[in-house]
Structure formats: structure tokens, C-alpha cells
C-alpha positions as CSV (number, residue, x, y, z in Angstrom):
1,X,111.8,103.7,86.3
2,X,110.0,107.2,87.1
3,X,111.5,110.2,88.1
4,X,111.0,111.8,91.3
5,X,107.6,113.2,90.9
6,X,107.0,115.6,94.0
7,X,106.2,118.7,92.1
8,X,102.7,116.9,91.6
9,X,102.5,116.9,95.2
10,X,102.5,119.7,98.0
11,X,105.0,118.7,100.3
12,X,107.4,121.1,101.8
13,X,111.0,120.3,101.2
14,X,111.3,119.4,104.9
15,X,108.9,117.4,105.1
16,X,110.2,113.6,104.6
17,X,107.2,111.5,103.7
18,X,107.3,107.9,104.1
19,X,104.2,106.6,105.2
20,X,102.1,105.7,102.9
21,X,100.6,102.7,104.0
22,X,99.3,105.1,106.3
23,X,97.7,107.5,103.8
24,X,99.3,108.8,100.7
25,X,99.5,112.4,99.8
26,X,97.4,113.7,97.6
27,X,98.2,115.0,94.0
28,X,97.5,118.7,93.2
29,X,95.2,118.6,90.7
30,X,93.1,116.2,93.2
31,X,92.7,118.5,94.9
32,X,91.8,121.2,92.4
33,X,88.9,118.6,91.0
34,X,88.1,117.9,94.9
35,X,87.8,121.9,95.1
36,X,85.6,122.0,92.1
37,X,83.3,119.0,93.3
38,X,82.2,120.6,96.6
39,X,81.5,123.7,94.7
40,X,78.8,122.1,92.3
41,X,76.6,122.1,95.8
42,X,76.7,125.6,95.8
43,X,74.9,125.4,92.4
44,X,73.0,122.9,92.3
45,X,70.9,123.8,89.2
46,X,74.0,122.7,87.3
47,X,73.9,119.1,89.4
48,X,71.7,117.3,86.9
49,X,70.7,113.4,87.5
50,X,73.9,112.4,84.6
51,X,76.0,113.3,87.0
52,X,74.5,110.8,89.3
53,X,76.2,107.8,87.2
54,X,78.6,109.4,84.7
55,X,81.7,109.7,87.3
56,X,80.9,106.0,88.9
57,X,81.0,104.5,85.2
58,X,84.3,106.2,85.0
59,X,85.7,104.9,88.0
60,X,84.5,101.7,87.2
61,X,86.2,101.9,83.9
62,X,89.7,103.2,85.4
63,X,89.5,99.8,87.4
64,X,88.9,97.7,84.7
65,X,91.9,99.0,83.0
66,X,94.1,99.1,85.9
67,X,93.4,95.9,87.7
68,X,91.4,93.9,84.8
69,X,88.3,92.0,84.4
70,X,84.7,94.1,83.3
71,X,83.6,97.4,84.6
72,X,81.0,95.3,85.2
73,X,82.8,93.8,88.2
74,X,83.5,96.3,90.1
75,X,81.6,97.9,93.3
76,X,82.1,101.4,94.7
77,X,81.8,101.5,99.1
78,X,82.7,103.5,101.5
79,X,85.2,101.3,103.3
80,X,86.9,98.2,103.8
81,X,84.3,97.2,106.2
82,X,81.7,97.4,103.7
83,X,83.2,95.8,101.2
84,X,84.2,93.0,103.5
85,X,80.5,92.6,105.0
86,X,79.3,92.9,101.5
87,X,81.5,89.5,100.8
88,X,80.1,87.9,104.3
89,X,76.8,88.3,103.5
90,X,77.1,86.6,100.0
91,X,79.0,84.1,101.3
92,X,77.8,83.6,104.6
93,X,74.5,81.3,103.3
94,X,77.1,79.0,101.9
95,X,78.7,78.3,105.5
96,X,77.6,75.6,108.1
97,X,78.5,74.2,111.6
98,X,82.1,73.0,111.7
99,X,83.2,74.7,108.2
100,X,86.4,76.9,109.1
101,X,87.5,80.8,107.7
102,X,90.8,80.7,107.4
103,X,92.6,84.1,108.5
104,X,96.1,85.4,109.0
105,X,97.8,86.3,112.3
106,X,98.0,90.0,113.3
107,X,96.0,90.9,109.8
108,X,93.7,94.1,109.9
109,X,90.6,94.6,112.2
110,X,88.3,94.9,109.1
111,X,89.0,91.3,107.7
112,X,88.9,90.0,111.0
113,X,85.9,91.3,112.7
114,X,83.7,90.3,110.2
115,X,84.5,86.5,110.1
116,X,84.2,86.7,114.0
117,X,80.6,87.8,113.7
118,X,80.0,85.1,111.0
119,X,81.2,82.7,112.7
120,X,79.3,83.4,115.7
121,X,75.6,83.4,113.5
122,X,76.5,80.3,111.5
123,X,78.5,78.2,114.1
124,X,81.6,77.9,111.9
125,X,85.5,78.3,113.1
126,X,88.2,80.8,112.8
127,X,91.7,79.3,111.8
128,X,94.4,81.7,111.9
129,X,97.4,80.7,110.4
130,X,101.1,81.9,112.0
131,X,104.3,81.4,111.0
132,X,107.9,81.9,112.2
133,X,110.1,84.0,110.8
134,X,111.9,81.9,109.1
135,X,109.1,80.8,107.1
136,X,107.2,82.5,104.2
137,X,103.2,83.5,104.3
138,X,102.4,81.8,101.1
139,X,103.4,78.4,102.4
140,X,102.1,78.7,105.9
141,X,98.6,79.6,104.4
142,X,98.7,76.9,101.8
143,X,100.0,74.1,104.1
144,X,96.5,75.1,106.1
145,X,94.2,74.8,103.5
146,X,92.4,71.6,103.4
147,X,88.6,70.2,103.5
148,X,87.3,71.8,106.7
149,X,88.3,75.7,105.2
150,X,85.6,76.8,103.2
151,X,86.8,80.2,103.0
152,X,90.2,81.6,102.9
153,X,90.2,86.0,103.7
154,X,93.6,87.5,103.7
155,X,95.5,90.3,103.0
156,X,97.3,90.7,99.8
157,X,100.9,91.1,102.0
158,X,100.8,91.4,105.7
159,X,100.0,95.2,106.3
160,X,102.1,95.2,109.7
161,X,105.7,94.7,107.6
162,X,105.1,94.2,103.8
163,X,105.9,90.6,103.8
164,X,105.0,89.2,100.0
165,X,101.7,86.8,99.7
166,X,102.2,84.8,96.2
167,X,98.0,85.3,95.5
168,X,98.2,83.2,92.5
169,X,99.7,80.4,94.5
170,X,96.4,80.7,97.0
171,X,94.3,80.8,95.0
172,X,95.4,77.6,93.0
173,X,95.2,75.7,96.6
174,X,92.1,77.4,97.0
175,X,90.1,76.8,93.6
176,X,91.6,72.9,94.1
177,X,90.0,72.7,97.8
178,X,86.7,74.6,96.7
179,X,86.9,76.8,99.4
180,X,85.9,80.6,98.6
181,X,89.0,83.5,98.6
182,X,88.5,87.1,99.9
183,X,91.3,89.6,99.4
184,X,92.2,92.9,101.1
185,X,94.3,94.3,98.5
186,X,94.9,97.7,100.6
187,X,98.3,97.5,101.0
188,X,98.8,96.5,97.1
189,X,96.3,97.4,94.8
190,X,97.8,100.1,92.0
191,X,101.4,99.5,93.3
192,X,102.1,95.9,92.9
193,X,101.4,94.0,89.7
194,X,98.2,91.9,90.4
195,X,96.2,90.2,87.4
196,X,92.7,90.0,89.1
197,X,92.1,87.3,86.1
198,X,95.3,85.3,87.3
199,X,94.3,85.5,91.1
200,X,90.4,85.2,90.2
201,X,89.2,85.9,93.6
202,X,85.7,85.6,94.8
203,X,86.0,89.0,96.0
204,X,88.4,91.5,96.4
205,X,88.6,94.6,98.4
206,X,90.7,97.5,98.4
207,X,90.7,100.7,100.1
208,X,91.6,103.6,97.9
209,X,93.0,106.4,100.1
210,X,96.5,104.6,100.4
211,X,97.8,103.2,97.1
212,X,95.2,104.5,94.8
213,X,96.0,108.2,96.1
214,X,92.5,108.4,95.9
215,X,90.2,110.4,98.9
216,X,89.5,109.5,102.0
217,X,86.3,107.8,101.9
218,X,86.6,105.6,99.3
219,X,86.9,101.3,98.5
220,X,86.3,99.4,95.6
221,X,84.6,95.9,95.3
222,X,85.9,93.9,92.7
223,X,83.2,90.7,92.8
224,X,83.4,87.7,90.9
225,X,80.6,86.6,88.1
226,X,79.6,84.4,89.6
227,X,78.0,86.3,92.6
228,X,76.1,89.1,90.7
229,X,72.6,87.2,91.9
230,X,73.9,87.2,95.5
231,X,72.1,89.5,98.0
232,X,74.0,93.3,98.5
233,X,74.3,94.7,101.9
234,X,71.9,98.0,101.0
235,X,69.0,98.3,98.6
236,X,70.0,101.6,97.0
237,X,67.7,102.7,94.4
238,X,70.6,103.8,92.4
239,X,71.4,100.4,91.4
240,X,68.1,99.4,89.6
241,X,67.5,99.1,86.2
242,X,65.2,102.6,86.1
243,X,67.4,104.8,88.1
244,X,68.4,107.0,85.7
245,X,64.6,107.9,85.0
246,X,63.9,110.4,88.1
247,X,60.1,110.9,86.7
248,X,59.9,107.0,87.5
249,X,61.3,106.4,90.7
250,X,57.9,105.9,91.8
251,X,57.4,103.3,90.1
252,X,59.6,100.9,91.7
253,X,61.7,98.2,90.3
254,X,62.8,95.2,92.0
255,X,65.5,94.8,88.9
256,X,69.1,95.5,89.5
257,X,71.6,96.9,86.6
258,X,74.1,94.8,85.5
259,X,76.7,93.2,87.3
260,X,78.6,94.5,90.5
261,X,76.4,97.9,90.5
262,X,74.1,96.0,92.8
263,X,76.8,95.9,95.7
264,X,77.2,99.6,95.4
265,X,77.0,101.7,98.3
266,X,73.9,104.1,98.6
267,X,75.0,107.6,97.5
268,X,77.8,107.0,94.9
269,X,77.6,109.8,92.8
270,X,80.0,112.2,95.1
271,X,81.0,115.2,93.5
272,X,83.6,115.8,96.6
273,X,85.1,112.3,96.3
274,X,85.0,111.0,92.8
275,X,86.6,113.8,90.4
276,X,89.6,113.7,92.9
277,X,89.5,109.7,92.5
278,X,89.0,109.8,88.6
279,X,92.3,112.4,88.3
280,X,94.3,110.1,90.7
281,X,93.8,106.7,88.5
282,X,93.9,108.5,85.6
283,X,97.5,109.5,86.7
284,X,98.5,106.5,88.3
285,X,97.5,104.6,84.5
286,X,99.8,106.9,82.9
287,X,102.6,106.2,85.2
288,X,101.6,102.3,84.9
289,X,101.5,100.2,87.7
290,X,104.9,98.2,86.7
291,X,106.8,101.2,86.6
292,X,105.5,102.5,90.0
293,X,106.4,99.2,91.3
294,X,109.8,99.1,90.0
295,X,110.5,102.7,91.3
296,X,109.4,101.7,95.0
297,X,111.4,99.2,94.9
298,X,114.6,100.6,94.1
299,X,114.1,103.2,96.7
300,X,113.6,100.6,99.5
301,X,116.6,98.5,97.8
302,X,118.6,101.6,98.7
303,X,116.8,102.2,102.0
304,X,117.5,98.5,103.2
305,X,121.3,97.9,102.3
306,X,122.2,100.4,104.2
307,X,119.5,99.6,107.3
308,X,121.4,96.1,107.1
309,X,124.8,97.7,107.8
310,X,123.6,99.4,110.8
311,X,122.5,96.1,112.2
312,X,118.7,96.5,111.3
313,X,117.1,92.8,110.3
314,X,115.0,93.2,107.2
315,X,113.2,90.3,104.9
316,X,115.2,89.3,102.1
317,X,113.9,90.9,99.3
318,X,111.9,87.8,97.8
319,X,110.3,88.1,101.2
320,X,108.8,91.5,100.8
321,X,106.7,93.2,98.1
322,X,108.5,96.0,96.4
323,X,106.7,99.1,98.4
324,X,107.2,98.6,101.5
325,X,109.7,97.8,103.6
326,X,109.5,96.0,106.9
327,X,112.5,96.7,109.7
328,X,112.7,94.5,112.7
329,X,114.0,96.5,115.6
330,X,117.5,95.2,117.2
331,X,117.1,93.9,120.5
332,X,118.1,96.4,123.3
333,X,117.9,99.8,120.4
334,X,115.3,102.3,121.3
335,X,112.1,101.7,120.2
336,X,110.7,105.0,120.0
337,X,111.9,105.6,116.3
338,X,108.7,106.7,115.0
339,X,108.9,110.1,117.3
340,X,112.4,111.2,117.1
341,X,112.0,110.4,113.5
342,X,108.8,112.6,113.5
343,X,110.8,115.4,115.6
344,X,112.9,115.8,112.5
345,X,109.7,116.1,110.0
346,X,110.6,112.1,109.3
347,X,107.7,110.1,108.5
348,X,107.3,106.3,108.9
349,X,105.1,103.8,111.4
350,X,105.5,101.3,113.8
351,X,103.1,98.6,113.9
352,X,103.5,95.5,115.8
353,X,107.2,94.8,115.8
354,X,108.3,96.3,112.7
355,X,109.1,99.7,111.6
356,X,107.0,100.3,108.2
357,X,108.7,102.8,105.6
358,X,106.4,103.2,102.3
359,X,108.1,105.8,100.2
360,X,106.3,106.9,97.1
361,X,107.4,108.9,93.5
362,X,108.0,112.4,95.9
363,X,110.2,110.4,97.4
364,X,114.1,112.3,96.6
365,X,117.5,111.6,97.3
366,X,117.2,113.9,100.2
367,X,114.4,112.1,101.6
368,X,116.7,109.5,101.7
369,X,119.7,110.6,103.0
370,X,117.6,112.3,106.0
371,X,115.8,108.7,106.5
372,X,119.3,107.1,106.8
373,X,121.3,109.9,108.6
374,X,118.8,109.7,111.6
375,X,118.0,106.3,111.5
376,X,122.1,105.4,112.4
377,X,121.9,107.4,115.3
């Protein structure tokens, strides 16, 4: 367990944050680094072509050790989209007429959109899996998997209400069907306890502004071995194998560096994005992911047993991943919560049906008592 960490943070004493699978604060000495970055333009003599590559390697690095696998494995983008298109257009060759994608109900835009387009060039199907809510995710996505889905692309729990996908379990039924597995690992990457060698997704994207505390602006790519030869979405010249050689960038190369670098966005080395990124991963492996997680979730266990007796319905807890917590409004309450909530400087979101609270380590015993106090209005 981790103490309550908000002097890393600036928020006011007031101010009752939980919201961050909306967008996580930032930490201080992010934004100190940020700072810095954005002031290296202003001298740009001292920008020398290193710094081009040194910070990417790092963050590349940081993933490794976070979320495992190589360095080598890992992508930097600009967004979910990105990443996701960068998946569709490895994968897309390897679709015909008839194959289906198998998607989630009421997942995010970015998965969705994609496959839709795909779909549309190729001639293959969208299945989208739903469930009652008496059933689990894991089992409704499994029980759909069979030799028509080619590709399964989900979320890593259902971003609307936190409710737990078993990854492992999907990915079994998927490696057994030989259909292909996408993950957005938004909502989970850096706070839930994911082996990326256990799951071994084809690819797995994650933007980093949420649970990663990282910048706005930033995604990473984790992608399989077994697609490094597979065709990127850009052909930035910062992924060939003479980059680093500015004298020679005339002379060009049609060689790619190792691994994922290929899939990188154009324009990686960002002084304004990456130092903040590097100091927020950097903190979030000292804290360890396990010990985040276990934090989270005794906040939300406190957050929910009391919800329950003021006639809330929330998942069981094996239902839900530990940092967030999903809240079914009663029938007949007022369903305006998130603005009286935000009257009071209280903090959560509403999407689809379900309140979402996503405390983090600023999170106090004030926060909570606030939370609760208004919420039994």
C-alpha cells in the first residue's frame, strides 16, 4: 500500500479529483521537465541531433521494464488512433470477404472506427459482442470466438464502467482459433498488473495521458515480433538505419532500425512531451504498478460499500478492475450527479449509464468523505 501522495501533485485542497480515466493530473516535477523541454527551442544551438533518439530509447526502455517484453517492441504515436491504424494496416492484408473483427459493445470510437473502415475496403464483418448484466465480458467475448473471427480488438476493461476483461483468458481462445488480438490498454496500462508476455497480443495500444500520467499527446505501440517486416503507417526518416548520421540523410536508405522503431510516429524526439513522460514512468516504476493497483483498490473498496448502502448498484468486485469503479444509477434518482458533484469542486464522469469514479494516490480521506457526503444526498 502507498501513502497518499498529493504533495507530488498541485491540487488545491478543495479540489476533489476523481476522474482519471478522464486525464490524470500531472506530477510537479513533470511539469518542471515539461518547462525545461520547451525552453531548449529557445536555444537551439544546445538541441543537438542525440537528442533526437536519446529520450525515445528511454521511453522505450521505461516500457520494457514496466510492462515487459524488448525495448525493441515498443512504438512511440501520437494517439490511439494511430496506433490502432498502425495495427489495421499490418493486419488488414491478412483479411478477406466474409472474415469477421470481433469488437465490444459501447467500446471507444478509436477501436471502433477503424475496423469500420476496414471492413468496408476488404469486405469483411463487424461482430460486436453484448452482454447482460448478469454476465461477465470475458465469457461473452470468448463464447464468440470461433472460425469466421479472424481478429479480436478490445479494450482491456470496458472504459464506460471498469468492468474486468481476463486478457489472458482471450488471448488463449484467441491463439487456439488463430485469429489476431488488438488491445486498447487505456484504461489499464501502468495501474493494473498486465504481463504483455502472458497476454502476448499482436498489438497493443495505450494512451499515455491517463494512467501513465504522461502528457497529453502521447501513445505507445507495443507490437509483436512477429510483425516488425509489416508495412508502418508513415515513412519517417527517423526510423532508418542512417538516421542518426545528419551529413547522410541524403543518401537515403530504404533500411529500417530494429524492431518496433519502424511504426514510430514522424517527429518523436519532443523535447515538450518526452522529459515530462520519462519523469512520470520513472515515478510510477518506483511506486510499482502492484502497489498502485492495490492502493486504488482499497480506496474504491471504501468508496463502494458505502455507495451500496445508499442503494447505488455496483459490480461485485471480481467484476471490476481495481481503479475504477463503475455505479449504476437507481432508477427514478437524479441523474445529473456529475454537475452538482462538480458545483462542489467534486470530480467524476458519466458515460453511458454508469457513473465513473477513478481516484488516484492524491486521493485523501477527505476526498473521500466529500465524495460520499454529497453523493447520499
Amino acid at each position: 500500500m502507498i501513502s497518499c501522495q498529493r504533495d507530488l501533485f498541485n491540487i488545491p485542497e478543495n479540489i476533489s479529483y476523481f476522474n482519471c480515466a478522464y486525464i490524470s493530473p500531472q506530477l510537479i516535477e513533470s511539469k518542471k521537465a515539461l518547462i525545461e523541454g520547451a525552453n531548449l527551442k529557445s536555444v537551439p544551438w544546445e538541441w543537438t541531433s542525440e537528442k533526437f533518439f536519446s529520450q525515445v530509447e528511454e521511453i522505450r526502455v521505461l516500457c520494457a521494464d514496466l510492462f515487459g517484453k524488448k525495448p525493441d517492441n515498443y512504438a512511440l504515436a501520437p494517439s490511439v488512433s494511430y496506433g490502432m491504424n498502425t495495427a489495421a494496416r499490418a493486419i488488414e492484408p491478412k483479411l478477406k470477404k466474409g472474415d469477421q473483427i470481433l469488437l465490444i459493445d459501447e467500446d471507444f470510437p478509436s477501436n471502433v472506427l477503424t475496423w469500420r473502415r476496414v471492413c468496408k475496403e476488404v469486405g469483411s464483418t463487424i461482430l460486436t459482442v453484448s452482454k447482460d448484466e448478469n454476465s461477465d465480458w470475458t465469457s461473452a467475448i470468448i463464447n464468440h470466438i470461433n472460425s469466421k473471427v479472424k481478429a479480436v480488438s478490445i479494450s482491456s476493461c470496458h472504459w464506460t464502467n471498469g468492468e474486468y476483461i481476463d486478457l489472458e483468458l482471450v488471448s488463449k481462445k484467441c491463439k487456439e482459433n488463430g485469429c489476431f488480438f488488438i488491445i486498447d490498454a487505456t484504461q489499464s496500462l501502468a495501474v493494473s498488473e498486465h504481463s504483455i508476455k502472458k497476454i502476448n497480443p499482436d498489438f497493443l495500444i495505450a494512451a499515455a495521458y491517463k494512467w501513465m500520467l504522461c502528457p497529453y499527446g502521447l501513445a505507445i505501440i507495443y507490437v509483436s515480433d512477429k510483425w516488425f517486416n509489416s508495412r508502418p503507417l508513415e515513412e519517417t526518416w527517423l526510423a532508418r538505419d542512417n538516421a542518426k548520421n545528419f551529413s547522410q540523410l541524403v543518401n537515403y536508405s530504404d533500411k529500417y532500425m530494429p524492431g518496433a522503431r519502424k511504426f514510430d510516429m514522424g517527429q518523436t524526439a519532443m523535447p515538450t512531451l518526452l522529459p515530462g513522460s520519462i519523469v512520470a514512468l520513472k515515478q510510477i516504476k518506483k511506486w510499482g504498478i502492484k502497489n498502485i493497483s492495490k492502493t486504488l483498490e482499497s480506496i474504491n473498496n471504501k468508496i463502494s460499500n458505502e455507495l451500496v448502502s445508499f442503494g447505488f448498484d455496483i459490480f461485485p468486485q471480481n467484476r471490476r478492475v481495481s481503479h475504477i469503479l463503475g455505479v449504476r444509477i437507481p432508477k427514478g434518482k437524479n441523474k445529473d450527479y456529475v454537475s452538482n458533484l462538480r458545483s462542489e469542486n467534486i470530480y467524476i464522469s458519466q458515460r453511458g449509464s454508469s457513473l465513473r469514479i477513478a481516484p488516484y494516490l492524491h486521493i485523501n480521506n477527505r476526498d473521500i468523505a466529500r465524495l460520499l457526503k454529497f453523493l447520499s444526498k
